[in-house]
mmCIF file of the N, C-alpha and C atoms, coordinates in Angstrom:
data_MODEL
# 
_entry.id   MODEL 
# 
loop_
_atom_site.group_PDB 
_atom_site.id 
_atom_site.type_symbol 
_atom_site.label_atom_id 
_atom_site.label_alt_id 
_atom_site.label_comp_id 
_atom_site.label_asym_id 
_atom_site.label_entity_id 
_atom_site.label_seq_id 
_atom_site.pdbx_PDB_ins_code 
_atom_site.Cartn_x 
_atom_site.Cartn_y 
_atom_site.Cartn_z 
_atom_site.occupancy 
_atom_site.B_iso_or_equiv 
_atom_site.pdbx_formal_charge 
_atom_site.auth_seq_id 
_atom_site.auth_comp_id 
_atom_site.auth_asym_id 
_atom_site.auth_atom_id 
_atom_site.pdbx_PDB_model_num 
ATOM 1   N N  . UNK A 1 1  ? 8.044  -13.292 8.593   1.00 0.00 ? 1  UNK A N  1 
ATOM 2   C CA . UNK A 1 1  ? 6.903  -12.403 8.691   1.00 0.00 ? 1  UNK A CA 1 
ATOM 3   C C  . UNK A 1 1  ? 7.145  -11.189 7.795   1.00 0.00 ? 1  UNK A C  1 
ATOM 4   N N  . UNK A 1 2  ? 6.087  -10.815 6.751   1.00 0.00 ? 2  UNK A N  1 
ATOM 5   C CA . UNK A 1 2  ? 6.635  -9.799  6.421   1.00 0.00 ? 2  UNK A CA 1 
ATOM 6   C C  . UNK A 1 2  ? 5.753  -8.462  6.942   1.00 0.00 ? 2  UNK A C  1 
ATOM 7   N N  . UNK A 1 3  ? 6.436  -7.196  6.414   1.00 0.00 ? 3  UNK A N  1 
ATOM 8   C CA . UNK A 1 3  ? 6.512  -6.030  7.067   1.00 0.00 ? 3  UNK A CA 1 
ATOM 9   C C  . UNK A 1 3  ? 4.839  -5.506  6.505   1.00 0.00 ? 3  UNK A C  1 
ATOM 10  N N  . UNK A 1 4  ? 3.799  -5.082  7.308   1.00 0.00 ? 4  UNK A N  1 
ATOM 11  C CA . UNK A 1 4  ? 3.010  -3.948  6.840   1.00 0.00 ? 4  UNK A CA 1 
ATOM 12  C C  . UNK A 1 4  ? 3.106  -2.899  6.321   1.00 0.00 ? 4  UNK A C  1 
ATOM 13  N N  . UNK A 1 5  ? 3.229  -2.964  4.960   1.00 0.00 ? 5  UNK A N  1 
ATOM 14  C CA . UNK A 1 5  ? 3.162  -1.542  4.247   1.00 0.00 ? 5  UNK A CA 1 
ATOM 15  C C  . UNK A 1 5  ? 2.459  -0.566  4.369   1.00 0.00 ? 5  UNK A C  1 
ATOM 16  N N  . UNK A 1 6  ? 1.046  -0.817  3.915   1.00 0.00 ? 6  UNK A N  1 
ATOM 17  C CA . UNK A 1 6  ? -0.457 -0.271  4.034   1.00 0.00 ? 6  UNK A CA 1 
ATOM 18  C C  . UNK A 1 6  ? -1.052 -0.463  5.057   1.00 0.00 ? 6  UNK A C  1 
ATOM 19  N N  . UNK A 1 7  ? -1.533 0.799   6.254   1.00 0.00 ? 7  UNK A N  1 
ATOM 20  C CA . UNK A 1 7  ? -2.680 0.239   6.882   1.00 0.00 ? 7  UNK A CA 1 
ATOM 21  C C  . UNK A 1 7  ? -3.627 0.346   6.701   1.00 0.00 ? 7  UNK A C  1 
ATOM 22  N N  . UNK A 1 8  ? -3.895 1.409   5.538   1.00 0.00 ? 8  UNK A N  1 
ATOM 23  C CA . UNK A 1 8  ? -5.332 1.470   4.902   1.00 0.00 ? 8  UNK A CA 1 
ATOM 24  C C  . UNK A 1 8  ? -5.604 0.247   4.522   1.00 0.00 ? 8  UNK A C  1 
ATOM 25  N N  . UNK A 1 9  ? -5.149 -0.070  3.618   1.00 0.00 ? 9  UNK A N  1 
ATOM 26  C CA . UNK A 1 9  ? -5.789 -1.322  2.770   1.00 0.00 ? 9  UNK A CA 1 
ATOM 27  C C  . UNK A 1 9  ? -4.995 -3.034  3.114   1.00 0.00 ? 9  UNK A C  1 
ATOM 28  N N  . UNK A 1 10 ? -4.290 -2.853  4.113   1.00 0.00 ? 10 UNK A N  1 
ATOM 29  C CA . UNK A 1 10 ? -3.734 -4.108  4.589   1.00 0.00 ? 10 UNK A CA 1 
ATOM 30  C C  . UNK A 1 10 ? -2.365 -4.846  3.687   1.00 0.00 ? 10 UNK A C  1 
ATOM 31  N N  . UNK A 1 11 ? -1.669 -3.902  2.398   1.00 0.00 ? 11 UNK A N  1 
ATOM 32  C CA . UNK A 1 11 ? -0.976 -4.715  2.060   1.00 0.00 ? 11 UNK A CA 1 
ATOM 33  C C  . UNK A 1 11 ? 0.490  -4.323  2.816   1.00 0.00 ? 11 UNK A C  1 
ATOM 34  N N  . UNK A 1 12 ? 1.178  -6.044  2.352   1.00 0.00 ? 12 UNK A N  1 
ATOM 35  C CA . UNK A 1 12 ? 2.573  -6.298  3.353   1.00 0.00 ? 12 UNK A CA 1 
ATOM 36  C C  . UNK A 1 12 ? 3.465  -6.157  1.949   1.00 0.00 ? 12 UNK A C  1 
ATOM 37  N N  . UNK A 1 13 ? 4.730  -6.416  2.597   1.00 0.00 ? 13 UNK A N  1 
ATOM 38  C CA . UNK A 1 13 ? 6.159  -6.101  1.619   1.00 0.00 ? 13 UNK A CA 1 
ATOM 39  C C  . UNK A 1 13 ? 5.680  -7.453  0.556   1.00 0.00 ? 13 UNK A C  1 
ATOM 40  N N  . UNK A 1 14 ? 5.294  -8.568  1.212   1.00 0.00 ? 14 UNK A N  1 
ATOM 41  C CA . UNK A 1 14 ? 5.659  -9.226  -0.024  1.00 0.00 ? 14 UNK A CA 1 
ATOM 42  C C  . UNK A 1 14 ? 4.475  -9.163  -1.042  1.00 0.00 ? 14 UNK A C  1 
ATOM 43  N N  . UNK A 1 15 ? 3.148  -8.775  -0.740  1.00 0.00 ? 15 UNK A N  1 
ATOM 44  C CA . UNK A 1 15 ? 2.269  -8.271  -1.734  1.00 0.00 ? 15 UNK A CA 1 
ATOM 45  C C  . UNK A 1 15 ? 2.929  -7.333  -2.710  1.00 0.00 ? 15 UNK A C  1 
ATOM 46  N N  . UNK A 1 16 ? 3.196  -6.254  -2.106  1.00 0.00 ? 16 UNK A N  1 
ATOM 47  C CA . UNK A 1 16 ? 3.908  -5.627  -3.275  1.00 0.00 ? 16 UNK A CA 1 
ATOM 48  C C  . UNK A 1 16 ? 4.879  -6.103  -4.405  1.00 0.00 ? 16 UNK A C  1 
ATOM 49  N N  . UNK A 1 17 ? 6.049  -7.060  -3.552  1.00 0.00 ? 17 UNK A N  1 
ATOM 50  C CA . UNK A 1 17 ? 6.682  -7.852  -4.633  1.00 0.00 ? 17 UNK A CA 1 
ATOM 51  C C  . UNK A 1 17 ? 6.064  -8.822  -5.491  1.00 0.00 ? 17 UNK A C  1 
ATOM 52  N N  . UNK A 1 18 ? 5.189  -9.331  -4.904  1.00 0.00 ? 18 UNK A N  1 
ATOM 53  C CA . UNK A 1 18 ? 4.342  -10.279 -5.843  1.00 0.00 ? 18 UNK A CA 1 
ATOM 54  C C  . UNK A 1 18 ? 4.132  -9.505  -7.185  1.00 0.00 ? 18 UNK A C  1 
ATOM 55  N N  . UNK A 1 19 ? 2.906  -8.484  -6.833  1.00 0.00 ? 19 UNK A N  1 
ATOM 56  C CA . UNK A 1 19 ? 2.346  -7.443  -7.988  1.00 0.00 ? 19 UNK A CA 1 
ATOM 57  C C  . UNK A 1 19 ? 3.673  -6.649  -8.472  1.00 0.00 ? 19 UNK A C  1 
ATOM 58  N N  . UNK A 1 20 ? 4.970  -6.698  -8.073  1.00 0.00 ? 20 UNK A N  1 
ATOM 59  C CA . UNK A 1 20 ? 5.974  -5.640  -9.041  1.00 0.00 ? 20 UNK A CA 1 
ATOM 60  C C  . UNK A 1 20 ? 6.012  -7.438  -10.146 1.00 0.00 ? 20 UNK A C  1 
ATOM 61  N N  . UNK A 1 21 ? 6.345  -8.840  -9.509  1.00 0.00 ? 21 UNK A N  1 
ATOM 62  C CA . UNK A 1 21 ? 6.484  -9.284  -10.626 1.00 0.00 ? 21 UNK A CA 1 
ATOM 63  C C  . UNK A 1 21 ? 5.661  -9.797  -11.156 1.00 0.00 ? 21 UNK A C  1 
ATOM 64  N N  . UNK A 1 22 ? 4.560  -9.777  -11.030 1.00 0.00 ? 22 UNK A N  1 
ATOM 65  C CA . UNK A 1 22 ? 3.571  -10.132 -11.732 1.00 0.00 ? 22 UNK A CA 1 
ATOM 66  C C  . UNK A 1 22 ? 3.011  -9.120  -12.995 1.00 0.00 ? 22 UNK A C  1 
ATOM 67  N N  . UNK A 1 23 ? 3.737  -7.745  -12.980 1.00 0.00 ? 23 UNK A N  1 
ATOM 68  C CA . UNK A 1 23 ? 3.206  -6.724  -13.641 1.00 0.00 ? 23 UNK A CA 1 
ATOM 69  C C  . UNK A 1 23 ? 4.589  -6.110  -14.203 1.00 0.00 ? 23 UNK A C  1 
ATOM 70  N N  . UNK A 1 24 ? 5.351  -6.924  -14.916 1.00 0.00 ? 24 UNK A N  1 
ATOM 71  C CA . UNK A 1 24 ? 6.529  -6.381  -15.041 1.00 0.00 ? 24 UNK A CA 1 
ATOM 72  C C  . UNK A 1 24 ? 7.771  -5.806  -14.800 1.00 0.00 ? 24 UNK A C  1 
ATOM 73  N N  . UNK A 1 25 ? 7.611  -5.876  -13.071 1.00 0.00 ? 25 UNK A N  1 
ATOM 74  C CA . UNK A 1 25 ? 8.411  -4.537  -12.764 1.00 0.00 ? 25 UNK A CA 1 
ATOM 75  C C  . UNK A 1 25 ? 7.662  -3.277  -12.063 1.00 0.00 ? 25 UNK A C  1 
ATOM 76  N N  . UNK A 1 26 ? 6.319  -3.462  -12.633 1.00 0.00 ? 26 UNK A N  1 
ATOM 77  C CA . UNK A 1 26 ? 5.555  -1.920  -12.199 1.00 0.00 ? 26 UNK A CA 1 
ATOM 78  C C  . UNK A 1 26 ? 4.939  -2.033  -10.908 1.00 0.00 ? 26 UNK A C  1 
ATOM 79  N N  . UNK A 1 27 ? 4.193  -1.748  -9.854  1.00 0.00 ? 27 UNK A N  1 
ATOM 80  C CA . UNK A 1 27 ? 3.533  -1.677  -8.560  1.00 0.00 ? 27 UNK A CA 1 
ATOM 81  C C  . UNK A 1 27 ? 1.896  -1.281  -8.976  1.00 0.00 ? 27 UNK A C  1 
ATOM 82  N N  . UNK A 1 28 ? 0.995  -2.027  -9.504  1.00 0.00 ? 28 UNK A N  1 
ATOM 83  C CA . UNK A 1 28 ? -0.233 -1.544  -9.277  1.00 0.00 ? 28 UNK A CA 1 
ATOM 84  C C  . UNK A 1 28 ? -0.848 -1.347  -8.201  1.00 0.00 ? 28 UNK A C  1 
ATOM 85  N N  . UNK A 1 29 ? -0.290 -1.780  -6.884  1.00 0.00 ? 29 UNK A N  1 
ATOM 86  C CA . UNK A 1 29 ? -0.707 -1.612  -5.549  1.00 0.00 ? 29 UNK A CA 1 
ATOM 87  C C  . UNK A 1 29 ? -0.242 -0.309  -5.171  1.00 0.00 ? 29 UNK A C  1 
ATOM 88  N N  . UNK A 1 30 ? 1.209  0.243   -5.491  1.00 0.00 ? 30 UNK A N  1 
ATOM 89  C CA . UNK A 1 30 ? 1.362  1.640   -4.897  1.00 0.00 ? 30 UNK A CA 1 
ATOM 90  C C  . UNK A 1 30 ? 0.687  2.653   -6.390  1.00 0.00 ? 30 UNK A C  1 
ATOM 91  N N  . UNK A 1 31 ? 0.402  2.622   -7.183  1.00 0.00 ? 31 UNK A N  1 
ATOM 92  C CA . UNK A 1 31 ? -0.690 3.306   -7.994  1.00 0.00 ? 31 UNK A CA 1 
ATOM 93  C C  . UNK A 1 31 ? -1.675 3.251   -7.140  1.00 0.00 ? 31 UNK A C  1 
ATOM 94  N N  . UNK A 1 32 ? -2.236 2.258   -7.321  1.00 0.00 ? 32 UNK A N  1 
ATOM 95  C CA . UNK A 1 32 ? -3.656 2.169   -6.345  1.00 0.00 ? 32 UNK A CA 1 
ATOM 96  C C  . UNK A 1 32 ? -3.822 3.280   -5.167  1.00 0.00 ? 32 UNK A C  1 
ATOM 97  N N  . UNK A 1 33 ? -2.753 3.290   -4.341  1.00 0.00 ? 33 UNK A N  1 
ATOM 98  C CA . UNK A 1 33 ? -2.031 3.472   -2.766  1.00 0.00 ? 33 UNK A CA 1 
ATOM 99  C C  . UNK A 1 33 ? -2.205 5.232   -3.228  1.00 0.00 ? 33 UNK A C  1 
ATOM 100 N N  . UNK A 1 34 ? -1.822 5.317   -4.177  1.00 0.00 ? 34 UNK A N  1 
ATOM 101 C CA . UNK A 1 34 ? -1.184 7.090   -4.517  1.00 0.00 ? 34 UNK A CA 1 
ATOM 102 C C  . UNK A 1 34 ? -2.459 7.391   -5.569  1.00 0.00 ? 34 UNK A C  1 
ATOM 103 N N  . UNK A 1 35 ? -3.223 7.103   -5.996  1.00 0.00 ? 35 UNK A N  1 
ATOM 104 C CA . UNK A 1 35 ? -4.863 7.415   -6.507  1.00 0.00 ? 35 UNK A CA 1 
ATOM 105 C C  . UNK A 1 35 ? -5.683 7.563   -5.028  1.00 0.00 ? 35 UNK A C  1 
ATOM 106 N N  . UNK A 1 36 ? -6.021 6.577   -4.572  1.00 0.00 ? 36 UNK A N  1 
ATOM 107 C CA . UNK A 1 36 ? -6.535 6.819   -3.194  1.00 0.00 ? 36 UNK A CA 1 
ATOM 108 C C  . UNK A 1 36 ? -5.934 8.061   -2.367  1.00 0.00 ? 36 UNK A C  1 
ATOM 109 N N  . UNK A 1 37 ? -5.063 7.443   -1.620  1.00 0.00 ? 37 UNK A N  1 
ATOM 110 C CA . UNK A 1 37 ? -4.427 8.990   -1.467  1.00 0.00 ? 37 UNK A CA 1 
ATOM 111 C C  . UNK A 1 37 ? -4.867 10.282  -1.963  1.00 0.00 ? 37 UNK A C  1 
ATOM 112 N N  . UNK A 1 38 ? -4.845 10.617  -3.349  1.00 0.00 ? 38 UNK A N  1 
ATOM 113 C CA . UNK A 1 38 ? -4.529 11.675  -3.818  1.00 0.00 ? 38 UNK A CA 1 
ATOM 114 C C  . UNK A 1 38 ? -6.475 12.253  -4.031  1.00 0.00 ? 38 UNK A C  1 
ATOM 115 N N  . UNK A 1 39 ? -7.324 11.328  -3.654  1.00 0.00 ? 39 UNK A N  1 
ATOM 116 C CA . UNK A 1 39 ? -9.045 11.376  -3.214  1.00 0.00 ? 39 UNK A CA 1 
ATOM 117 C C  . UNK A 1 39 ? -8.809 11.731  -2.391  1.00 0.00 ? 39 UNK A C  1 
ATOM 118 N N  . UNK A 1 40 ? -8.521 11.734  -1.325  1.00 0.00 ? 40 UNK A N  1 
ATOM 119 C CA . UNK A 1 40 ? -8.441 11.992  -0.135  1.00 0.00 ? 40 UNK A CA 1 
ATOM 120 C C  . UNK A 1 40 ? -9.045 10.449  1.076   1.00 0.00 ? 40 UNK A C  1 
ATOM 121 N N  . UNK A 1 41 ? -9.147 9.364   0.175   1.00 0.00 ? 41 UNK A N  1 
ATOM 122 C CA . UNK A 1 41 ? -9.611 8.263   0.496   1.00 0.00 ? 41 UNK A CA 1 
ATOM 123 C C  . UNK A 1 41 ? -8.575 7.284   1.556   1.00 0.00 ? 41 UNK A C  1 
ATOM 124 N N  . UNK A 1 42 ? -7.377 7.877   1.991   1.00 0.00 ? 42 UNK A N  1 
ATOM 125 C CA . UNK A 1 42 ? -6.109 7.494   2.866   1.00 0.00 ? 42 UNK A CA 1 
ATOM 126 C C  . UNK A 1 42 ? -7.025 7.697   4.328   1.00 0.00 ? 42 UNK A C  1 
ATOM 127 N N  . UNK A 1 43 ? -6.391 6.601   4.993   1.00 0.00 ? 43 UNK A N  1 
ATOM 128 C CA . UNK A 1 43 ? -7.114 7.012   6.622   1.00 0.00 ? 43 UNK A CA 1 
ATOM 129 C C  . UNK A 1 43 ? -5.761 6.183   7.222   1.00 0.00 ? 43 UNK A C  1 
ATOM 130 N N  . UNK A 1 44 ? -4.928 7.268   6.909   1.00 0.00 ? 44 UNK A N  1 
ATOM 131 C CA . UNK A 1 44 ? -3.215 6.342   7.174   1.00 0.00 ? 44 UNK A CA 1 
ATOM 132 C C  . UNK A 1 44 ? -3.479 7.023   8.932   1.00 0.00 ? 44 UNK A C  1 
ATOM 133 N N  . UNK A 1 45 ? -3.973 8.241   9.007   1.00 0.00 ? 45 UNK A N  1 
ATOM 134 C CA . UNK A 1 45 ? -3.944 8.978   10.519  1.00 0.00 ? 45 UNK A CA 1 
ATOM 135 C C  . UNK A 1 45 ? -4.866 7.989   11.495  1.00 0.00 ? 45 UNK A C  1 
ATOM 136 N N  . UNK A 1 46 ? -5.314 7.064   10.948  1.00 0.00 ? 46 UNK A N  1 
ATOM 137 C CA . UNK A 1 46 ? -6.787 6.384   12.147  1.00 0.00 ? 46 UNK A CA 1 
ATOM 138 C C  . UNK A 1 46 ? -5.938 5.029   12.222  1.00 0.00 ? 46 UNK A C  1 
ATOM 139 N N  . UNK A 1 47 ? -5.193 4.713   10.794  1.00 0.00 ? 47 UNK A N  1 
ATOM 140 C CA . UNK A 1 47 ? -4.703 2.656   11.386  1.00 0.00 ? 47 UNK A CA 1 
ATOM 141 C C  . UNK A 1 47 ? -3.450 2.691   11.080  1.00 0.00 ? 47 UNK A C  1 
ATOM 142 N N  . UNK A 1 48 ? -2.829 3.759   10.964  1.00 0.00 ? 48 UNK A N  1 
ATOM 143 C CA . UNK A 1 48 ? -1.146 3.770   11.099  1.00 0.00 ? 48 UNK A CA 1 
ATOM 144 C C  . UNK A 1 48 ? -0.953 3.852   12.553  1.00 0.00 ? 48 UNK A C  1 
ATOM 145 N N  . UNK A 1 49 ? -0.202 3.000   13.564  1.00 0.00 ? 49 UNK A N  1 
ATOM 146 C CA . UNK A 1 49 ? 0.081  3.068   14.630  1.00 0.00 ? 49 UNK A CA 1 
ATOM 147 C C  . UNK A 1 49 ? 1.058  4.222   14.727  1.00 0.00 ? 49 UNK A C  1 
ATOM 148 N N  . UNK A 1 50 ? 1.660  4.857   14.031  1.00 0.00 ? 50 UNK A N  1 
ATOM 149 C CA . UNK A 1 50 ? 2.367  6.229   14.384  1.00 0.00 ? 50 UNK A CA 1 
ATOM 150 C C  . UNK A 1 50 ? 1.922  7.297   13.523  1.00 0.00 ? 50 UNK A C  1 
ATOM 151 N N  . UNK A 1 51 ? 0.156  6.844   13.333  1.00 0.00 ? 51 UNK A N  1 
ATOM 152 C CA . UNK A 1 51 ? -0.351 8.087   12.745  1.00 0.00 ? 51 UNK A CA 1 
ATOM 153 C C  . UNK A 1 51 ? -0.420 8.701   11.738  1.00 0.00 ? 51 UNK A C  1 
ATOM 154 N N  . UNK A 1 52 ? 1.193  7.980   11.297  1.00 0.00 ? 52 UNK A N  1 
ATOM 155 C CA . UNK A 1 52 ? 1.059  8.752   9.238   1.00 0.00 ? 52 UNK A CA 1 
ATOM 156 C C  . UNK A 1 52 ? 0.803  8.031   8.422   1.00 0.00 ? 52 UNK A C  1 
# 
């Protein structure tokens, strides 16, 4: 089983590894993750079970 990263947007550990190798090495999902975020478009406080 892997781990929930995102509860905004639902991605798990191995999504991320997928997209680091599918993209060189790089994470377009935590770009994504840290653009959103940085909108203010994060609702990590409503579907993070410990809120952050």
């Amino acid at each position: 089983m892997s781990v929930r990263i995102c509860y905004c947007y639902g991605y798990n550990e191995e999504d991320i590894r997928t997209d680091v190798r599918a993209n060189g090495g790089r994470s377009l999902i935590l770009e994504r993750i840290l653009f959103e975020k940085g909108k203010g478009a994060c609702r990590c406080a409503e579907t993070h079970p410990q809120g952050r």
